[in-house]
Backbone as CSV, one residue per row, in Angstrom:
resi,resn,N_x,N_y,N_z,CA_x,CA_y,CA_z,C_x,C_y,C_z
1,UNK,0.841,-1.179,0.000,0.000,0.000,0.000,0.886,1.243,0.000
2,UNK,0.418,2.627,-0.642,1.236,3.381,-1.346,1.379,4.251,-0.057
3,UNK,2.205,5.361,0.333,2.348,6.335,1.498,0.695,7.188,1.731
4,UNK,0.289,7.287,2.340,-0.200,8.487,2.470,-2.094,8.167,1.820
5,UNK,-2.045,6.948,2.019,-3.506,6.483,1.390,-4.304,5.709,2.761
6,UNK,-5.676,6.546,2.726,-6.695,6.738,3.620,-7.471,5.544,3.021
7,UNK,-7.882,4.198,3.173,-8.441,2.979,2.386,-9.485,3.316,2.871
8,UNK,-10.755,3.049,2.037,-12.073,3.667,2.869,-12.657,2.276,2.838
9,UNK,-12.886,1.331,1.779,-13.113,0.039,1.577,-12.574,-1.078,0.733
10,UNK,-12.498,-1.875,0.470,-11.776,-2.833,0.389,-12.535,-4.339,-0.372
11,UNK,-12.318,-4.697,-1.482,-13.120,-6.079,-1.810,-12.629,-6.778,-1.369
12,UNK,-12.422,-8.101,-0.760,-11.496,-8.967,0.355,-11.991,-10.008,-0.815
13,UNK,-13.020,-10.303,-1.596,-13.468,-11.755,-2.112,-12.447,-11.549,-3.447
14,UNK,-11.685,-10.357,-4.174,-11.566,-10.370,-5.462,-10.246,-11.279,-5.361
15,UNK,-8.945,-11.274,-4.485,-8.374,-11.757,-4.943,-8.635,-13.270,-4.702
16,UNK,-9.475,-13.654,-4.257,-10.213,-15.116,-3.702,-10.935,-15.915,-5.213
17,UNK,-11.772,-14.921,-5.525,-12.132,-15.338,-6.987,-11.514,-15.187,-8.414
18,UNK,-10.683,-14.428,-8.451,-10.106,-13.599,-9.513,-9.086,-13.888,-9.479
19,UNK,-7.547,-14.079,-10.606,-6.006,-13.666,-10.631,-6.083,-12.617,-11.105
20,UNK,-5.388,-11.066,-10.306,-5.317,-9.942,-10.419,-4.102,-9.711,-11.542
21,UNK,-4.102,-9.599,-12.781,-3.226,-9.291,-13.776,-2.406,-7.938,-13.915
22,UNK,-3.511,-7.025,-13.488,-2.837,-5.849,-13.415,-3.726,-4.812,-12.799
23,UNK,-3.139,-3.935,-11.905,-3.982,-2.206,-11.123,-3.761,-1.753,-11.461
24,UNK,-4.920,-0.605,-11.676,-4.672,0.520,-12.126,-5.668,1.536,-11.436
25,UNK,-5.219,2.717,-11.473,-5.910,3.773,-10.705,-6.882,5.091,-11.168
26,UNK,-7.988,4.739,-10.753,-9.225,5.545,-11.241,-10.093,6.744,-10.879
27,UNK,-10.363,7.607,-11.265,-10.914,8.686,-10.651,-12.242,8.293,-10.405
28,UNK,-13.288,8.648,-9.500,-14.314,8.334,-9.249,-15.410,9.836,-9.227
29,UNK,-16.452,10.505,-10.050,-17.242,11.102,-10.132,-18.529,10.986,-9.080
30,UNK,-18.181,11.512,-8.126,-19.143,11.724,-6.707,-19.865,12.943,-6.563
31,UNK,-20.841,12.456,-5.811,-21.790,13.715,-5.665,-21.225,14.313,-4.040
32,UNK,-21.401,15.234,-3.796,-20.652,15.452,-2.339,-21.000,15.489,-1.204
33,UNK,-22.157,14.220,-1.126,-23.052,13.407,0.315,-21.948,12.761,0.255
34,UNK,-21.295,11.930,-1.337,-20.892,10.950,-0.979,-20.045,10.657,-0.717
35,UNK,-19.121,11.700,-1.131,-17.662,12.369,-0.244,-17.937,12.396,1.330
36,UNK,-18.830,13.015,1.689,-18.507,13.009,3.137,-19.181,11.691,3.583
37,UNK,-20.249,10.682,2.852,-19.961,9.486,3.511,-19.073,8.505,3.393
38,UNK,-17.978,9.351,2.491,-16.708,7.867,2.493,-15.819,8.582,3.119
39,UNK,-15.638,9.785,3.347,-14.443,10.355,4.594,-15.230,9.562,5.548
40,UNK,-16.542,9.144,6.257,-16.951,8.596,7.287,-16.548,6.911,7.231
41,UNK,-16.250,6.401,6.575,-16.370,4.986,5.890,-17.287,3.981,5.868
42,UNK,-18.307,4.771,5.241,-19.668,4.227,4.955,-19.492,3.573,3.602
43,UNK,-19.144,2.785,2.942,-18.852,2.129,1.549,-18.430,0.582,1.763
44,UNK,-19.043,0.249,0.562,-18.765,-1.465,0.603,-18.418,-1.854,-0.858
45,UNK,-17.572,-2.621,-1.373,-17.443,-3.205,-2.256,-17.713,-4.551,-3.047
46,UNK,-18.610,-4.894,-1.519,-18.534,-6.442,-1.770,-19.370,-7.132,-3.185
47,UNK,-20.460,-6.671,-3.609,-20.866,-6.986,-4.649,-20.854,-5.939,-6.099
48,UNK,-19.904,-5.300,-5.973,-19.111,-4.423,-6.868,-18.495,-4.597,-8.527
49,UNK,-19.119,-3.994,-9.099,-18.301,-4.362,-10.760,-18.193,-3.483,-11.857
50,UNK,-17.373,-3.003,-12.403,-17.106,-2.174,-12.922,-17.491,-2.512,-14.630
51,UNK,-18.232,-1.955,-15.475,-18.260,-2.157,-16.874,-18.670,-0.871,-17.673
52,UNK,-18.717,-1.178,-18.925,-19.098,-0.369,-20.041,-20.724,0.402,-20.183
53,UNK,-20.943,0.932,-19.935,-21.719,2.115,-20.667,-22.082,3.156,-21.829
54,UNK,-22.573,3.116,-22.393,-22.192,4.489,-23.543,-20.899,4.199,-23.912
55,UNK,-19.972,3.550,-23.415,-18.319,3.930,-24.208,-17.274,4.293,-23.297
56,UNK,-17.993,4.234,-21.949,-17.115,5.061,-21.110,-17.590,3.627,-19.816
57,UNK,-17.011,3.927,-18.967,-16.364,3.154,-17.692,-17.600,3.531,-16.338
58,UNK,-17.805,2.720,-15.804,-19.195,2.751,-14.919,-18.628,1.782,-13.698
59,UNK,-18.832,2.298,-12.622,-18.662,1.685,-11.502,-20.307,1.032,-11.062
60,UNK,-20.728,0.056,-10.942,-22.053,-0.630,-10.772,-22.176,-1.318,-9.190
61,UNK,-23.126,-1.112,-8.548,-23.264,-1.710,-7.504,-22.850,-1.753,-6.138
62,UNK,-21.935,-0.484,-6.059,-21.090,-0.302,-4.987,-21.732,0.960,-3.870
63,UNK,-22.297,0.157,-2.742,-22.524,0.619,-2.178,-22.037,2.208,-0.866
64,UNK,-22.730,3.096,-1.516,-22.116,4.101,-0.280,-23.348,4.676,0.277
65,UNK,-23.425,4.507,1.250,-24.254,5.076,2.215,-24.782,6.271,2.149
66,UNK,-26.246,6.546,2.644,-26.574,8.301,2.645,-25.746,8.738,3.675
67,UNK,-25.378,9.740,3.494,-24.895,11.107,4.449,-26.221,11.798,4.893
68,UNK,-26.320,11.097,6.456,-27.685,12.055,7.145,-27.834,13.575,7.026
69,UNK,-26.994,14.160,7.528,-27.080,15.679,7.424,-27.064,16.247,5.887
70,UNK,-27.311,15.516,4.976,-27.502,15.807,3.510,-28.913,16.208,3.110
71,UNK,-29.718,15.763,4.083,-31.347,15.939,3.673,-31.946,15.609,2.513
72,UNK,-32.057,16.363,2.194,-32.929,16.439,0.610,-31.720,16.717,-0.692
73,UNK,-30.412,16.876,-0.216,-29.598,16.496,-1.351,-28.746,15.613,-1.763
74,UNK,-29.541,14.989,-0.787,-28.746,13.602,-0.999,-28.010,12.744,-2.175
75,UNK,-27.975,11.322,-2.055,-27.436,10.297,-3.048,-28.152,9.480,-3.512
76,UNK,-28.436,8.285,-3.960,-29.049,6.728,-4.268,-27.233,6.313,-3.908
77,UNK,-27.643,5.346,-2.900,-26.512,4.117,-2.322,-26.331,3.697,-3.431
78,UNK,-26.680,3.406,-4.301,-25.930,1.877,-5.368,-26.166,2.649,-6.195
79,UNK,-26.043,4.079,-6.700,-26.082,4.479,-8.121,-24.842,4.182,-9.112
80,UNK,-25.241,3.917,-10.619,-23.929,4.232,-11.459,-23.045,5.131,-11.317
81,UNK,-21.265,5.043,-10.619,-20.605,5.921,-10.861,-19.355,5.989,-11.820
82,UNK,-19.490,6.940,-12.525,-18.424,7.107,-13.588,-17.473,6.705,-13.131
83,UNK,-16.313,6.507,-13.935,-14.792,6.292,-13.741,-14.446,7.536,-14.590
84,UNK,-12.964,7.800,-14.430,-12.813,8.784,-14.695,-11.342,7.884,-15.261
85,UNK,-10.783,7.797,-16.540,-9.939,7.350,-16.953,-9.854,8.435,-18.465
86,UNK,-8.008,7.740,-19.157,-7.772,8.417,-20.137,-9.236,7.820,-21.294
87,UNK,-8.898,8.123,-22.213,-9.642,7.762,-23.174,-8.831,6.049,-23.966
88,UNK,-7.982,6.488,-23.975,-6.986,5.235,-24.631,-7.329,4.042,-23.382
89,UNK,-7.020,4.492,-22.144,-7.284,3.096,-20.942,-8.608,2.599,-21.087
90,UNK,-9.387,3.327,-21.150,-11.339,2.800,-21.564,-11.110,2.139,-22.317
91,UNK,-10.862,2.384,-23.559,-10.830,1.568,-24.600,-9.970,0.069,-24.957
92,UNK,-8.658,0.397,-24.088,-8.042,-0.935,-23.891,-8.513,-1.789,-22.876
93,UNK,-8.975,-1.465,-22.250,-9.987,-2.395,-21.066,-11.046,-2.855,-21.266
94,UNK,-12.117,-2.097,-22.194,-13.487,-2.317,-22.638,-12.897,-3.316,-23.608
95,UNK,-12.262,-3.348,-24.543,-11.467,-4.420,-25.518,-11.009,-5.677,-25.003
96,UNK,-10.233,-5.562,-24.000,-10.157,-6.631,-23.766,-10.853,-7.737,-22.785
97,UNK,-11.925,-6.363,-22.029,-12.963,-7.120,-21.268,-13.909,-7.893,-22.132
98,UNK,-14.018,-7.564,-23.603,-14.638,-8.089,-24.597,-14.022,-9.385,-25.504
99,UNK,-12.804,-9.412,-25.740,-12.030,-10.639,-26.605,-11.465,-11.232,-25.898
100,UNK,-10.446,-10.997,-24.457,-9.752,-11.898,-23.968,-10.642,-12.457,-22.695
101,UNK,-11.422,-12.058,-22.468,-12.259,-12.571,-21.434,-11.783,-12.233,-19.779
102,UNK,-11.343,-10.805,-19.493,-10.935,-10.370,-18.842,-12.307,-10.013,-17.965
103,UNK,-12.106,-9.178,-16.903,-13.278,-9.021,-16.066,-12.509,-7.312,-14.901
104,UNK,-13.306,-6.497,-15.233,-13.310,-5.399,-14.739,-13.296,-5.401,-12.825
105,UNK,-12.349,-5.652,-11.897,-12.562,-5.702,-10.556,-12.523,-4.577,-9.725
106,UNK,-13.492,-3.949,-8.856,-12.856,-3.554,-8.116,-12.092,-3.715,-6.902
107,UNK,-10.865,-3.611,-6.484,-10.057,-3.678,-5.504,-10.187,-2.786,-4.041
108,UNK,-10.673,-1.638,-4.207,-10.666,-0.874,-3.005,-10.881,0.587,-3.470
109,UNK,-11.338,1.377,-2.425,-11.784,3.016,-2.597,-10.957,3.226,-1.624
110,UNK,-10.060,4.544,-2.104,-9.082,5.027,-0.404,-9.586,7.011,-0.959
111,UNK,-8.650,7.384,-0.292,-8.549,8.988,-0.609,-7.049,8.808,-0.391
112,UNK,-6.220,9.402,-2.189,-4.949,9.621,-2.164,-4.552,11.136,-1.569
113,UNK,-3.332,11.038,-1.216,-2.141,11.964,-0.291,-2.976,13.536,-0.831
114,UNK,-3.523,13.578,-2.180,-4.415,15.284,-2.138,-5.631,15.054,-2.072
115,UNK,-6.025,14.190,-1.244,-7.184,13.904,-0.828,-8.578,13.818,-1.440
116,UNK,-8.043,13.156,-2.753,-8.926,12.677,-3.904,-9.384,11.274,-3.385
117,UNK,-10.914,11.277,-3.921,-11.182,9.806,-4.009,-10.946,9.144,-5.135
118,UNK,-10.370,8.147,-4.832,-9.712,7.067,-5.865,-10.311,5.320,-6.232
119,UNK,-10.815,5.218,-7.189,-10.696,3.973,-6.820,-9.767,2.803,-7.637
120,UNK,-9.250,1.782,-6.602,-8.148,0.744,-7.818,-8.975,-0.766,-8.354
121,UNK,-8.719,-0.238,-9.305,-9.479,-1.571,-10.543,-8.809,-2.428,-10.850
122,UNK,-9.618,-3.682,-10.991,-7.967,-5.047,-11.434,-8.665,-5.454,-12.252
123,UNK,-7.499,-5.408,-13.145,-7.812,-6.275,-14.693,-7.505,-7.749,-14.293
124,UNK,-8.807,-8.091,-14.699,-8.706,-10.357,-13.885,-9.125,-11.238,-14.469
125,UNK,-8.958,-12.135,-14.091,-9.331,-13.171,-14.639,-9.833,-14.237,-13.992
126,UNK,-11.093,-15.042,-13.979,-11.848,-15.516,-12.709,-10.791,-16.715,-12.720
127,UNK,-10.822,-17.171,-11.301,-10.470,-18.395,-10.493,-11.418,-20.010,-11.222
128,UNK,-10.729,-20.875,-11.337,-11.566,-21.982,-11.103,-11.610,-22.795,-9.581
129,UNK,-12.304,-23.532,-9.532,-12.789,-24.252,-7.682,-11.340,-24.565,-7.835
130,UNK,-10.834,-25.513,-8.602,-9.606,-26.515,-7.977,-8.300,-25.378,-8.074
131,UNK,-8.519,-23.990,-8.507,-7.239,-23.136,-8.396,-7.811,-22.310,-7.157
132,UNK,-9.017,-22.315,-6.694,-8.674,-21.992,-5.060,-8.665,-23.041,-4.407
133,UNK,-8.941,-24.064,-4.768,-8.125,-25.357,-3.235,-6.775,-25.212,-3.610
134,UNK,-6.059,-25.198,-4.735,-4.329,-25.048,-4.545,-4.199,-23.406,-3.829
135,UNK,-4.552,-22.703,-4.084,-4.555,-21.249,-3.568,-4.629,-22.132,-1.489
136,UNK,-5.513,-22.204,-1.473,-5.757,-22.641,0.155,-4.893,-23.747,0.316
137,UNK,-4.357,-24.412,-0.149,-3.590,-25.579,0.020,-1.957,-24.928,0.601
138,UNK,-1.497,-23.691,-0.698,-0.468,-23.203,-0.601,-0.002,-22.383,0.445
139,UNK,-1.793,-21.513,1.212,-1.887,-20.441,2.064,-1.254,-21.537,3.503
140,UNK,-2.063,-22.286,3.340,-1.850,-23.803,4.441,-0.471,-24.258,4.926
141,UNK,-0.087,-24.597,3.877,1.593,-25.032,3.814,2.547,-23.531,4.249
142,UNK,2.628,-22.759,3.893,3.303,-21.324,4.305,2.572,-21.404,5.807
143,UNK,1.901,-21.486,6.558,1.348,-21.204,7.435,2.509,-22.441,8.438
144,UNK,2.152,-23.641,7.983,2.863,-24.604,8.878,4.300,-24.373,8.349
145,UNK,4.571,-24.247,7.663,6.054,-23.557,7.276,6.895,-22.229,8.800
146,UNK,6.339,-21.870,8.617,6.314,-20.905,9.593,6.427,-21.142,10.657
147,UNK,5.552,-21.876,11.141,5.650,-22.440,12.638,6.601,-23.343,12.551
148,UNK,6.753,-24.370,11.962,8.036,-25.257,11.835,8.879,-24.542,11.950
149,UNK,9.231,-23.167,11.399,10.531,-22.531,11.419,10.667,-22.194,13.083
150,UNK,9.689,-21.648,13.100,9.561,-20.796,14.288,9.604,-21.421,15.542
151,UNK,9.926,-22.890,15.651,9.713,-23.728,16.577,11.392,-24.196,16.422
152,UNK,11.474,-24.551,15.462,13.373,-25.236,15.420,13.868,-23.375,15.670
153,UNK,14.023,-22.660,16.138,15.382,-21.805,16.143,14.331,-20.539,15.780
């Protein structure tokens, strides 16, 4: 994790289901309830997914909470939020979320060091069952690894 980054939420299932190929970092288009309910850390990622729209990049399903003292100008919790990327990255992502069978993740919402909200996207590729029992098999073995060490010396 980079210096100076405030994590507001976190997907914990993506790298469980997914091999994370590559991050990359996204601007997020908020209304400003919803700024002050993710300085509060009212946000969830857990059923979270990022895809295509019009041509452009859409954050889907990701929950952020109303901001009470917002009243009547409030948010919708699970509305579509833009991404905010170059034009060339949309297009190489929407491409290959389309031919190589890639899958748009989100990874986590923080506020970077100028106190932007950010969010990081992983370009992935889903898991099969028997590559998370070796995944848990491997987590397993490092685990007793460890203690074995930690027991001789």
């Amino acid at each position: 994790m980079a210096q100076g980054r405030k994590v507001v939420a976190r997907n914990r299932r993506a790298t469980h289901d997914y091999f994370i190929e590559e991050r990359l970092e996204a601007g997020l288009l908020l209304q400003g309830s919803e700024v002050k309910s993710l300085r509060n850390g009212r946000a969830s990622l857990g059923e979270a997914y990022a895809g295509e729209s019009g041509g452009e990049l859409y954050l889907f399903n990701a929950h952020i909470s109303e901001y009470a003292a917002a009243n009547r100008f409030g948010h919708e919790p699970r509305r579509p939020r833009k991404l905010l990327l170059h034009r060339r990255q949309v297009e190489r992502l929407t491409g290959l979320a389309r031919r190589a069978g890639y899958t748009l993740v989100p990874l986590s919402i923080y506020f970077n060091e100028r106190g932007l909200a950010k969010l990081e996207l992983g370009l992935a590729k889903g898991k099969r069952k028997a590559d998370r029992r070796e995944d848990v098999k491997r987590r397993d073995w490092e685990r007793q690894r460890a203690r074995l060490l930690r027991e001789q010396g």
